[in-house]
C-alpha positions as CSV (number, residue, x, y, z in Angstrom):
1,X,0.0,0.0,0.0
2,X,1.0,3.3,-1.0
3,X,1.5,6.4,1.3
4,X,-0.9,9.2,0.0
5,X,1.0,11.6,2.2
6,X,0.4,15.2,1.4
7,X,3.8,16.7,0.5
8,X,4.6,19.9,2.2
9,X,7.2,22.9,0.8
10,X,10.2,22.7,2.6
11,X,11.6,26.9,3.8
12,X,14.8,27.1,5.9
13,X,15.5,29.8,8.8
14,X,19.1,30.8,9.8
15,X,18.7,32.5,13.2
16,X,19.6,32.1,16.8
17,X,17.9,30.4,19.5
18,X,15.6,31.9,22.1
19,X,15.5,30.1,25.1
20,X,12.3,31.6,26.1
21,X,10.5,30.0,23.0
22,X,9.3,33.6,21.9
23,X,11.6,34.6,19.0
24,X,14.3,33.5,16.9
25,X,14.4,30.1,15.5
26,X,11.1,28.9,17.8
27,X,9.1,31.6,16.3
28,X,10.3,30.8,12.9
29,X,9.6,27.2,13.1
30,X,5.9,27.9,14.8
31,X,5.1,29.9,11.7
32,X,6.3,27.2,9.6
33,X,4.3,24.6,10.9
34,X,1.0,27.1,11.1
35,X,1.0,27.5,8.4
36,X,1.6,24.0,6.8
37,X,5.2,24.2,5.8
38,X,8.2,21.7,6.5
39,X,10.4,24.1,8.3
40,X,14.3,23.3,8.5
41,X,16.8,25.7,10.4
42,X,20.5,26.3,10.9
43,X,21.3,28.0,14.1
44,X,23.8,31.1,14.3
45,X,23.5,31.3,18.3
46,X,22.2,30.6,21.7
47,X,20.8,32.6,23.3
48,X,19.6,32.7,27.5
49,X,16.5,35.0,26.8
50,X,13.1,35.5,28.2
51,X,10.4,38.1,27.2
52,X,12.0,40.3,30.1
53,X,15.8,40.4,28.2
54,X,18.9,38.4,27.1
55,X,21.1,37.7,29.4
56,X,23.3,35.9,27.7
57,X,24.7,35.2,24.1
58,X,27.2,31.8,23.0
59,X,27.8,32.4,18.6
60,X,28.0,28.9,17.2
61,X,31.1,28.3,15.0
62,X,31.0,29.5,11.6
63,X,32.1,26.0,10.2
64,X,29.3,24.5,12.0
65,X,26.6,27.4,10.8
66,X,28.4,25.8,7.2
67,X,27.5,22.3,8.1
68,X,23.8,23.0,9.0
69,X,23.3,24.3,6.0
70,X,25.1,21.9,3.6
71,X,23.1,19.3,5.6
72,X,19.2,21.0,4.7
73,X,20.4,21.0,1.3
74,X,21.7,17.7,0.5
75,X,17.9,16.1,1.9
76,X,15.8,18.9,1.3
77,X,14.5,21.1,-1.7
78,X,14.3,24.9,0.2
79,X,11.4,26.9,-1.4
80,X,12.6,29.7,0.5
81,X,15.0,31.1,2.8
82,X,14.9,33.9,5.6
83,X,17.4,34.6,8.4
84,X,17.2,36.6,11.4
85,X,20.1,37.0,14.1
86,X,23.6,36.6,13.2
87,X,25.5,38.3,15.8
88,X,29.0,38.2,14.1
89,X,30.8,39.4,10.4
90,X,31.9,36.0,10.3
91,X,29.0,33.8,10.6
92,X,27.2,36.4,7.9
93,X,29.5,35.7,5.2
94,X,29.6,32.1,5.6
95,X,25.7,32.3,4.9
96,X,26.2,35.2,1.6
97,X,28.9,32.6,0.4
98,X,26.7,29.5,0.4
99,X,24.0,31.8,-1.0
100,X,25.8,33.3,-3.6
101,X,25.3,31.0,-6.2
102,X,22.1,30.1,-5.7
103,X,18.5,31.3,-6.8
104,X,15.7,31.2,-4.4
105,X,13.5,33.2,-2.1
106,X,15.8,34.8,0.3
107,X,14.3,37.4,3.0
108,X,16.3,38.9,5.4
109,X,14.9,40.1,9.1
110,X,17.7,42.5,9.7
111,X,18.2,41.7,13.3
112,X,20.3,44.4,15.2
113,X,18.9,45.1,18.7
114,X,16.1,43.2,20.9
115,X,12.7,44.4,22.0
116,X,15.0,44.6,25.6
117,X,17.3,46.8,23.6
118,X,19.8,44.4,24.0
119,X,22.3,44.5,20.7
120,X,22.0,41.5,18.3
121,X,24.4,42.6,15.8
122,X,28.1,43.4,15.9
123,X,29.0,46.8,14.9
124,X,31.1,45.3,12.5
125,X,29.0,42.9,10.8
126,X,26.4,45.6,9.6
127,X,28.8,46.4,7.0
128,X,29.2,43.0,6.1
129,X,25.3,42.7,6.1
130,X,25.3,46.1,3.7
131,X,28.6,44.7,1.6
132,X,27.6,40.9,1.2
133,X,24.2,40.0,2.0
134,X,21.8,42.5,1.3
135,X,22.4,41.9,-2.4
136,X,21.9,38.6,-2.7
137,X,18.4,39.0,-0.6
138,X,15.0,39.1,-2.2
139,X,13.7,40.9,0.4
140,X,14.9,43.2,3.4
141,X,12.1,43.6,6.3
142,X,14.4,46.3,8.9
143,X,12.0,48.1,11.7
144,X,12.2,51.7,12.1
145,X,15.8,51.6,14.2
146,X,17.1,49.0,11.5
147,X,16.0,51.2,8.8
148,X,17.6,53.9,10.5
149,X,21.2,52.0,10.1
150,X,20.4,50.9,6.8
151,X,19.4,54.6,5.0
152,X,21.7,56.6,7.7
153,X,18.1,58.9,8.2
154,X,15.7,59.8,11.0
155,X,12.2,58.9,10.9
156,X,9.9,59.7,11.9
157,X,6.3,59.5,9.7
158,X,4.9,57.4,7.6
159,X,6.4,59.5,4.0
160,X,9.9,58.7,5.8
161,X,9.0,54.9,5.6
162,X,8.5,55.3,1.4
163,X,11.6,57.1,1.5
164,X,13.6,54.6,3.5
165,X,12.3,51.6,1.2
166,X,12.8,53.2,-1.8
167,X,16.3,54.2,-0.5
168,X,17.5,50.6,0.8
169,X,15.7,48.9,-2.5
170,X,17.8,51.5,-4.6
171,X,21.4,50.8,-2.3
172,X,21.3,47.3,-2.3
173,X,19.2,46.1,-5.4
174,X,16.7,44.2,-3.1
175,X,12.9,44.8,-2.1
176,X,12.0,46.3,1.1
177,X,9.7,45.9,3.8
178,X,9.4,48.8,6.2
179,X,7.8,48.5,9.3
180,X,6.6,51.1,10.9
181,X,5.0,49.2,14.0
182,X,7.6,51.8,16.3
183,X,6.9,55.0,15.1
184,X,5.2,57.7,17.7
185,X,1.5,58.7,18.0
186,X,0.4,56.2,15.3
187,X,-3.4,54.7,15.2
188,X,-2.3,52.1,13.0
189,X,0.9,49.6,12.4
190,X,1.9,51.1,8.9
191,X,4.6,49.3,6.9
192,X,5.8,50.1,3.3
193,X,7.0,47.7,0.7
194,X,8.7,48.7,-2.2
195,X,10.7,47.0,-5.0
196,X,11.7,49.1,-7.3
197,X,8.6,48.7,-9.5
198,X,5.3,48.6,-7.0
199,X,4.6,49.9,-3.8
200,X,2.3,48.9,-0.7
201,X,1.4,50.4,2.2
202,X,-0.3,47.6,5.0
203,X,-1.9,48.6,7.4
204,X,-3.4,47.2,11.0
205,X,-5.2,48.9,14.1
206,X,-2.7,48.8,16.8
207,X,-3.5,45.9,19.8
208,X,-3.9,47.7,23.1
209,X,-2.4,46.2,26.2
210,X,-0.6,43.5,24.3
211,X,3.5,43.4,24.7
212,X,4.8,40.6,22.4
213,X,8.2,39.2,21.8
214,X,8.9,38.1,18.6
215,X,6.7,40.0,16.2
216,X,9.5,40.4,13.5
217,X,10.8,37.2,13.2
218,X,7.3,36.1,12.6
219,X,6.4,38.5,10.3
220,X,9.2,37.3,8.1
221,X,8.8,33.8,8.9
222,X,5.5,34.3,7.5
223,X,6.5,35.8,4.4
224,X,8.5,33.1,3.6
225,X,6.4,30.6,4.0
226,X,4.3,32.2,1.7
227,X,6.9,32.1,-0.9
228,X,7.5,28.3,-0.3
229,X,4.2,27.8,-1.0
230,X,4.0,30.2,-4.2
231,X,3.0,33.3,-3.6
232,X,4.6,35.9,-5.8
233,X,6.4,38.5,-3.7
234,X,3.8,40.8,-3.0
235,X,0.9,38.4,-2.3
236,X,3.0,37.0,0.1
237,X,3.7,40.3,2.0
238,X,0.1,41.1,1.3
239,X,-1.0,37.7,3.2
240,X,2.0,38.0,5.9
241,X,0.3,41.4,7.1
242,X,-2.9,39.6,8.2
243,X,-1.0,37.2,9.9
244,X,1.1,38.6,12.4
245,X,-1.3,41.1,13.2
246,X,-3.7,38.4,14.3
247,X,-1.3,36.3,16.2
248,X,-0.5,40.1,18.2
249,X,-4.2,40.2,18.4
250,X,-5.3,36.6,19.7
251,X,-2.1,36.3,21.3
252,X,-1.9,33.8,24.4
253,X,-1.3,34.7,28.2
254,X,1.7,32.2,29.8
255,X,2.7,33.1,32.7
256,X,3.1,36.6,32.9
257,X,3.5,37.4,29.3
258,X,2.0,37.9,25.9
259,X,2.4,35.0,23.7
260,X,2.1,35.4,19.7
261,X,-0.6,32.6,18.5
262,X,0.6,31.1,15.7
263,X,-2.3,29.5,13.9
């Protein structure tokens, strides 16, 4: 007798690990599986986290970020690709290298600095991000501070997001995903997506009383999930929006924190 197993799409996160289950690779993996893709990972760190901060950080060996990844590949056939935190120069060009021959969906969730405002990113790997990653991404999805690195601008409104997507899509031949979840005195979570050719503003009321960990690396985990499964590039951003703003909406209580639902 025959399996008639349904086959799933296969995507592949490259983050760290959050020991508090909210972010990083967890999230990504949660998202995967919501939404009925195979998800595969290859972890850049560990990380001793909790909603309340990191308090602690151990970078797994370039070589062995290498090996992860030349082990997905030889057993797996990636739909899509998205990464999240690297920490160190080193361990981002191992990644550009592997990916720099190769053509698939690649979005990148700039991660520099933690909802705890702890820092995520070297100060000398963002120019290695800039230099050697960046262009080999499909898409780019930084958060107002992120965007801030990337453009070398303040903002501040809604007309600064278009700018800074148009700017980083310009700079580093990618699409970009602004999010504008951070900005001031705002009724609605506004992002911008630009790539080079259209341009989309998504938008979503704002949860009160809701603090969440994790939102980004969902948000992107979403998207690429919706690329494994075939979703041009804007219809997956377009269907990514919904998503994460109802898992920040119907989000679980644990303990004493906000959980994103992933479902």
């Amino acid at each position: 007798m025959h399996s008639k197993a349904k086959k799933m799409p296969v995507a592949l996160t490259i983050a760290g690990s959050d020991s508090g289950g909210g972010a990083g690779i967890q999230a990504d993996l949660k998202t995967f599986a919501s939404l009925q893709v195979h998800g595969t990972c290859a972890i850049t760190c560990v990380t001793a986290q909790n909603p309340k901060g990191v308090l602690g950080i151990q970078a797994i060996r370039p070589d062995l970020v290498e090996k992860q990844l030349e082990a997905v590949f030889a057993e797996f056939e990636v739909k899509a690709v998205k990464t999240g935190m690297f920490l160190s120069a080193e361990i981002i060009r191992v990644v550009a290298q592997f990916f720099q021959n190769r053509t698939l969906p690649l979005v990148v969730d700039p991660v520099m600095i933690a909802t705890s405002g702890a820092s995520l990113l070297k100060r000398s790997a963002v120019r290695i991000l800039q230099k050697e990653l960046l262009p080999l991404a499909t898409l780019v999805t930084p958060n107002v501070a992120e965007a801030e690195v990337l453009t070398g601008e303040k903002i501040v409104s809604v007309e600064d997001l278009r700018r800074a997507a148009k700017k980083i899509c310009g700079a580093f031949g990618c699409a970009a995903l602004v999010k504008g979840g951070h900005l001031q005195d705002m009724k609605s979570a506004v992002d911008i997506f630009y790539d080079g050719r259209s341009e989309l503003l998504l938008s979503a009321p704002f949860v009160k009383g809701v603090s969440t960990h994790g939102t980004g690396c969902t948000y992107s985990a979403a998207i690429a999930s919706y690329l494994a499964l075939g979703a041009d590039l804007p219809g997956a951003v377009e269907k990514a929006k919904p998503y994460i703003s109802n898992a920040i909406a119907n989000s679980w209580r644990v303990g004493r924190h906000s959980v994103l639902r992933h479902s």
